[in-house]
C-alpha positions in Angstrom: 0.0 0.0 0.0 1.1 2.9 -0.9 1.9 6.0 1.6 -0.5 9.3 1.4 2.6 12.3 0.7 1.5 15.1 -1.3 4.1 17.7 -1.6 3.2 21.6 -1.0 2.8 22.2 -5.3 0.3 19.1 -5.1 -1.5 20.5 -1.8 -2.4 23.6 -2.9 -4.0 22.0 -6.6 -6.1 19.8 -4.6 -6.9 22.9 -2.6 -8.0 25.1 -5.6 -10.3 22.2 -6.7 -11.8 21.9 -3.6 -15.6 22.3 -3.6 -16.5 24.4 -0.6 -19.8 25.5 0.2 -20.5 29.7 0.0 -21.1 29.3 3.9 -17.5 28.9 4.7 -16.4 31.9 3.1 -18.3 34.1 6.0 -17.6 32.3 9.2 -15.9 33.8 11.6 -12.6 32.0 12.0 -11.7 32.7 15.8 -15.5 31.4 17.2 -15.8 28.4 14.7 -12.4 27.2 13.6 -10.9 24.0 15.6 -7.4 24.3 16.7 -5.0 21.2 17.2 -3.2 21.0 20.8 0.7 21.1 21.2 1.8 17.3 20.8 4.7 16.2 23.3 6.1 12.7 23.2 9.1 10.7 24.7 11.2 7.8 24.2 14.8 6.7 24.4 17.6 8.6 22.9 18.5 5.3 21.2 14.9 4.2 19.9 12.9 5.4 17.1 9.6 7.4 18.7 6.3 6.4 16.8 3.4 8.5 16.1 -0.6 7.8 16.5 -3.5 9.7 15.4 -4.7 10.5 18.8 -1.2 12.1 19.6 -3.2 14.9 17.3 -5.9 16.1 19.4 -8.7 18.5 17.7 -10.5 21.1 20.2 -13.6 22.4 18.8 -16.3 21.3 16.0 -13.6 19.6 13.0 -12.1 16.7 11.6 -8.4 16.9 10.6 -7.8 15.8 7.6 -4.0 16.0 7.4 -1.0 17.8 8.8 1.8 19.7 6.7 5.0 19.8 8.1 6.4 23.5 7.9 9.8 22.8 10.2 12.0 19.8 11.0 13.5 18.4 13.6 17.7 19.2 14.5 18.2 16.3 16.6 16.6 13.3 14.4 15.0 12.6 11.0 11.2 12.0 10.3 9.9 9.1 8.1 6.3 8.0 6.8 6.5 4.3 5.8 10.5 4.6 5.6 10.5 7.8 3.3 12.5 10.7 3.9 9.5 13.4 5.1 10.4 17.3 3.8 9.3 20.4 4.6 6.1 21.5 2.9 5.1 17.7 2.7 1.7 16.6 4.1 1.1 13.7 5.8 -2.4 12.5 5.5 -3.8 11.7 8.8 -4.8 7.9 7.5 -1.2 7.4 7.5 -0.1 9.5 10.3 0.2 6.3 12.5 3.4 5.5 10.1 5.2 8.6 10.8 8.0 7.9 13.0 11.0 10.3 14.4 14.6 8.7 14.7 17.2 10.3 16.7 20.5 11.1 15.8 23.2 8.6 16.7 24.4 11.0 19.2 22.1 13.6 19.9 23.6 17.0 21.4 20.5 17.3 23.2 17.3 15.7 25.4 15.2 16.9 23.1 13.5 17.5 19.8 10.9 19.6 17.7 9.2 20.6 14.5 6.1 22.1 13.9 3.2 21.3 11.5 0.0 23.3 10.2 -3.5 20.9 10.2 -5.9 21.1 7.4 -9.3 20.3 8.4 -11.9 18.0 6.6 -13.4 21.3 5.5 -10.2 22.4 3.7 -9.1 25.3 6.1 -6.1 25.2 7.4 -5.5 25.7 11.6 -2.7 27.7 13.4 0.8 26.0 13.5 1.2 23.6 16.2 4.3 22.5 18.3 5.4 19.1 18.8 7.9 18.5 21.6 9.9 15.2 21.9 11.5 14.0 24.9 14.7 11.6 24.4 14.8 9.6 27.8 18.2 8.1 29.2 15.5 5.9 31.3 12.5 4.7 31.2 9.6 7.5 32.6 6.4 6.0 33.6 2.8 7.5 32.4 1.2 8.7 35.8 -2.4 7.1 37.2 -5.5 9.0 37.0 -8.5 8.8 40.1 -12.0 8.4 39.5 -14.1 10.8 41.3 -17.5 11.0 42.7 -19.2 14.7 43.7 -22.3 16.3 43.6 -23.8 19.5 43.4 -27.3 21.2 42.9 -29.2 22.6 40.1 -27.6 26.2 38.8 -25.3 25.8 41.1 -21.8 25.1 40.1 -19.2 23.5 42.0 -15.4 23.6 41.9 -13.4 20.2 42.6 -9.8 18.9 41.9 -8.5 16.4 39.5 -6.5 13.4 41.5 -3.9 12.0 39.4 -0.5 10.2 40.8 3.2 10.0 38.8 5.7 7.6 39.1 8.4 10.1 39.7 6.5 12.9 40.6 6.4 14.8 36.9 4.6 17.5 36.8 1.2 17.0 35.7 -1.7 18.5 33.4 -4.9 17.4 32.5 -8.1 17.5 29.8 -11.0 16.5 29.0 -11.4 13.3 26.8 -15.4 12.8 26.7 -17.4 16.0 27.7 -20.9 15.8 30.3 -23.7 15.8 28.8 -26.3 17.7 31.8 -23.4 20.7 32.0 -19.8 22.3 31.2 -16.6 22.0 32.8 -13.8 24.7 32.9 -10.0 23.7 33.8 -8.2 25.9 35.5 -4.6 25.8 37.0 -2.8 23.0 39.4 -5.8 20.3 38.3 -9.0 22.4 39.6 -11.7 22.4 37.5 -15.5 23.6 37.8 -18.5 21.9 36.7 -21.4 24.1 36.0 -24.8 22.4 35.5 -26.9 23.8 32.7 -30.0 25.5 33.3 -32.5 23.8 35.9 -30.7 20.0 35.1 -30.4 17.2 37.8 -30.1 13.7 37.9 -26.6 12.1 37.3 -23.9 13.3 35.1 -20.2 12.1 34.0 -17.5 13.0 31.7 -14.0 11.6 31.8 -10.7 13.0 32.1 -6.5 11.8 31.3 -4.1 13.3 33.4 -0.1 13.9 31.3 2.8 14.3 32.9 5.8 16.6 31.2 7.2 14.3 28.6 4.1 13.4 27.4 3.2 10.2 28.8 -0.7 9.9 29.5 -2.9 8.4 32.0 -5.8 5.9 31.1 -9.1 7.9 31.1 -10.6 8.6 34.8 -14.1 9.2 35.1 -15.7 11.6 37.0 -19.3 11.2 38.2 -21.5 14.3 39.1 -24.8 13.8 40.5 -26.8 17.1 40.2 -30.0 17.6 42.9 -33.1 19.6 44.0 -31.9 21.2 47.5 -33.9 21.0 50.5 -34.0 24.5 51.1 -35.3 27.4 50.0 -32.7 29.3 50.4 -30.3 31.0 47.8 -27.6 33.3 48.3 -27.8 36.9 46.5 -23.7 37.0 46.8 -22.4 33.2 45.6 -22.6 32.9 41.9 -19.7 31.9 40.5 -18.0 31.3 44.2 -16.3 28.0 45.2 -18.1 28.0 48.5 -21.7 28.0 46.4 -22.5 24.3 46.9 -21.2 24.3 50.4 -23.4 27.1 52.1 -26.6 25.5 50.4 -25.4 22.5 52.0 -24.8 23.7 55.5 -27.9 25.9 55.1 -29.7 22.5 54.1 -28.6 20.3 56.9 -29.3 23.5 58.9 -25.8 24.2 60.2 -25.3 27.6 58.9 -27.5 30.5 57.3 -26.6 33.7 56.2 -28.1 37.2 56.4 -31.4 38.1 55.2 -31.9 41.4 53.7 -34.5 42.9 51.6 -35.8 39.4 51.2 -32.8 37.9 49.7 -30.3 36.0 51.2 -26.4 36.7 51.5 -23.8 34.4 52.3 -21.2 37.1 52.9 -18.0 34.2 51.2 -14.9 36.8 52.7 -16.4 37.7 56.6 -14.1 36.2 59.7 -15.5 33.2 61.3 -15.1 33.8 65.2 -14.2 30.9 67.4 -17.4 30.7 68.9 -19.4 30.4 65.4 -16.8 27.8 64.4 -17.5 25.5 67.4 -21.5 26.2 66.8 -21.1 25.2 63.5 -18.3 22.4 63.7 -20.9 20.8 66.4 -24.2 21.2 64.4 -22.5 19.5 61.6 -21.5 16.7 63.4 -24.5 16.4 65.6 -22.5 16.4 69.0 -25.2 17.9 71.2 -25.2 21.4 73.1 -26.3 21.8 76.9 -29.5 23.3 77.6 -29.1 26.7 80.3 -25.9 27.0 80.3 -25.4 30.8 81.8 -21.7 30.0 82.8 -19.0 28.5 81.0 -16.2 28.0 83.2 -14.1 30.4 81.3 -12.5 33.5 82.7 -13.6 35.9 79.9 -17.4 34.0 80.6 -18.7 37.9 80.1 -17.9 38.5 76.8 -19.0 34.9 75.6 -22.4 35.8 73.7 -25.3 34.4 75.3 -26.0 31.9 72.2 -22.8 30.7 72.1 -22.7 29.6 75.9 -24.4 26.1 75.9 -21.9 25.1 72.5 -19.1 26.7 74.3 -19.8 24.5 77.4 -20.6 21.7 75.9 -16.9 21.5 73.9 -15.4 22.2 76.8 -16.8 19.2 78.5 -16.3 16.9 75.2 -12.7 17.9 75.1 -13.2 19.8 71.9 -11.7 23.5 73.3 -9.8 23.8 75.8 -9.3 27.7 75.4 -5.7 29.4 75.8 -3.9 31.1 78.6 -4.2 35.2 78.7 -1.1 37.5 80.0 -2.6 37.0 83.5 -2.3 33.7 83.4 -6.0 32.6 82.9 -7.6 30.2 80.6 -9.9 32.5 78.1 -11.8 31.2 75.0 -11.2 34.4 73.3 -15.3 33.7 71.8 -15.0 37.3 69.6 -11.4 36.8 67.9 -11.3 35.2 64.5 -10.3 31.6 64.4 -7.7 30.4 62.4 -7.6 27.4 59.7 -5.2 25.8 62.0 -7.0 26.3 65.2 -10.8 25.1 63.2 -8.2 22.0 62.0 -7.2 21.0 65.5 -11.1 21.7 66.2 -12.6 19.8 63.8 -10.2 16.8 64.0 -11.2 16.2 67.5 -14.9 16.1 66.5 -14.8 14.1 63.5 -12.3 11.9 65.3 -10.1 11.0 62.6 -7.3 8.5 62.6 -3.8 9.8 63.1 -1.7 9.7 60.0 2.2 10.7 59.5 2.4 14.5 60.6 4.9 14.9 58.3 2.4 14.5 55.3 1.3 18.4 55.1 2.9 21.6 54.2 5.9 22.4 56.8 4.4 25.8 57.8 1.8 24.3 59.5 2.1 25.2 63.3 3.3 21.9 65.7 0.1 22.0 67.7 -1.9 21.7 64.7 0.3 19.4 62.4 -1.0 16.2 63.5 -4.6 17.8 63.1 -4.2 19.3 59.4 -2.2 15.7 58.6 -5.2 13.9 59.9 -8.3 16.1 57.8 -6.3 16.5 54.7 -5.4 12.8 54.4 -9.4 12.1 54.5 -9.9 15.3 51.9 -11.5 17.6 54.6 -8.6 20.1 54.5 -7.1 21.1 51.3 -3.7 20.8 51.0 -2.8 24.4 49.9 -5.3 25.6 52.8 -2.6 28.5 54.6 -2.9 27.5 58.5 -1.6 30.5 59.6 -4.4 32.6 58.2 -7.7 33.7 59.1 -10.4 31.6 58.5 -13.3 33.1 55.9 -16.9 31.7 55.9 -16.9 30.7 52.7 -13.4 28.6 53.4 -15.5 27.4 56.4 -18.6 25.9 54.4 -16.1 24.2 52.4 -14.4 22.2 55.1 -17.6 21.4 56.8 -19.1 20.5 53.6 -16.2 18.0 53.0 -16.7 17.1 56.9 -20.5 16.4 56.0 -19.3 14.2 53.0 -16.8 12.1 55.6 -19.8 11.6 58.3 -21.8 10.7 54.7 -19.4 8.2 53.9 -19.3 6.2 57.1 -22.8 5.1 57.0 -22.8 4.6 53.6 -22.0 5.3 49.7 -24.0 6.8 47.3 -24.2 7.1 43.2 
């Protein structure tokens, strides 16, 4: 069988022959056009490194119909079926699978690159694309992508993180390989992404993803299930579109741990306000259902005064659990301190002691976490409560808040039983 390689002269005959509709005179190229993504490969310096079609991956509505090769490689030669490829030549993409690139017997560098234009099925051609190739002096394995379950409710979208793990700890990147069907997801940077339902849908969505590490190697395809639902509240927050925390607060609001301000009839979250200590240990308990005593009018505390009248029979009611234990003022007595912010690291230690989570290595989060509240942060990120860039040091917002009791909902959740 004979190899598809039509030199430029030849391309640009077929091209003037070419029966296009009037249509694709007038559409506008930047909102309709598909682009190709950057291709990056690897293999060892000594090997030849083989091409597939789905190294060339479209984005957008197209087909590609072939590439032209408008720069060669310094390091190596490329081939199609063992001839001698040129720049100008196109490669049609039912024999792209034969292209191969051979290094050079000793290569001055660890890698390689040319560059190729696409022509799509429809005869235009696409923006010139990059291929980078990786010569290895040893083997680099392709990294392991996690399926993921979350859920959400409808028009509200919800941001989540990719979980992908590489052998030697590459760098990695991700994308979309099969698209949801009930909504649209946006990737942003260090794996997040956001899934954003479409208008009034719920029921059960998916859409999968492969996670690449730098030299190109790629994960199997990882699927991520959504399940969209009706809350059971009627509240909606004024001030969340958009925000990370959006899912969360309708959830705490919904298992009635936390509502926000209402004002002029409509409800606001207020995602940047301080959480105090003494609404964190109200909210921390009401999420996990520990109790609070009834007429409690003293706490046992030597700033009792300033303790807010609500927040006595929660304050209390840690205090006997052994969730607070307050701190020591400059005279030497123990205060809760019920009106001062509360940091990430102090709702860690908190919420560790009432979800009662299983000590892991300390040394597995971020070394600026504070030795009282190392083991703590270890212990709730390990189990996907605390996020591992959370900053401990800083203070705690409410939106941050809803989203570690939201994940601290999903733990409790998850010990009874699964779901999907």
């Amino acid at each position: 069988m004979k190899t598809r390689i039509l030199t430029a002269a030849a391309l640009t005959a077929a091209l003037l022959t070419a029966a296009l509709p009037a249509s694709a005179l007038f559409l506008d190229q930047e909102e309709t056009s598909p682009t190709v993504l950057d291709v990056v490969k690897n293999g060892m310096a000594t090997e030849t490194i083989a091409f597939q079609s789905s190294d060339f991956v479209v984005e957008g509505e197209g087909a590609l119909d072939a590439i032209v090769i408008t720069q060669l490689p310094e390091e190596g030669i490329l081939t199609v079926g063992g001839q001698m490829v040129g720049e100008g030549d196109v490669i049609a993409m039912t024999a792209v699978d034969g292209l191969r690139f051979t290094p050079s017997v000793t290569p001055t560098a660890l890698e390689a690159s040319f560059t190729f234009q696409p022509l799509f099925a429809d005869g235009e051609p696409g923006q010139e694309v990059g291929v980078e190739v990786h010569l290895l002096t040893e083997a680099n394995g392709a990294p392991v992508a996690e399926n993921l379950e979350l859920s959400t409710y409808k028009n509200v979208a919800v941001t989540d993180r990719f979980s992908a793990v590489d052998p030697e700890g590459d760098l990695l990147t991700y994308r979309l390989v099969k698209k949801p069907a009930r909504g649209s997801v946006t990737i942003g940077e260090d794996g997040q992404f956001v899934y954003t339902p479409y208008e009034n849908k719920t029921g059960k969505d998916s859409f999968t993803y492969i996670a690449m590490d730098t030299v190109g190697n790629a994960s199997d395809p990882a699927t991520v299930k959504v399940k969209i639902e009706k809350p059971d509240t009627k509240v909606t927050y004024a001030d969340l579109s958009g925000h990370p925390a959006h899912k969360a607060a309708i959830r705490l609001a919904e298992e009635g741990v936390f509502v926000g301000e209402c004002m002029g009839g409509e409800y606001f979250f207020q995602p940047d306000a301080a959480v105090t200590r003494s609404e964190f240990v109200a909210m921390a308990m009401n999420a996990a259902g520990v109790e609070s005593l009834e007429g409690v009018f003293r706490t046992g505390f030597a700033d009792d005064e300033s303790i807010p009248t609500w927040a006595k029979p929660y304050v209390s009611s840690a205090l006997k659990c052994g969730l607070v234990q307050g701190t020591t003022d400059d005279e030497g007595r123990v205060v809760f301190r019920a009106d001062d912010s509360i940091t990430t690291a102090e709702a860690a230690v908190l919420l560790d002691r009432v979800l009662s989570v299983t000590d892991v290595d300390a040394q597995t989060f971020a070394a600026d976490a504070p030795a009282w509240a190392a083991q703590s942060a270890a212990n709730l990120s390990t189990c996907g409560v605390l996020p591992a860039e959370a900053g401990l040091t800083e203070t705690l917002t409410r939106g941050e808040a809803a989203q570690l009791l939201c994940a601290a909902l999903d733990l409790l959740d998850s010990r009874d039983t699964g779901w999907f």
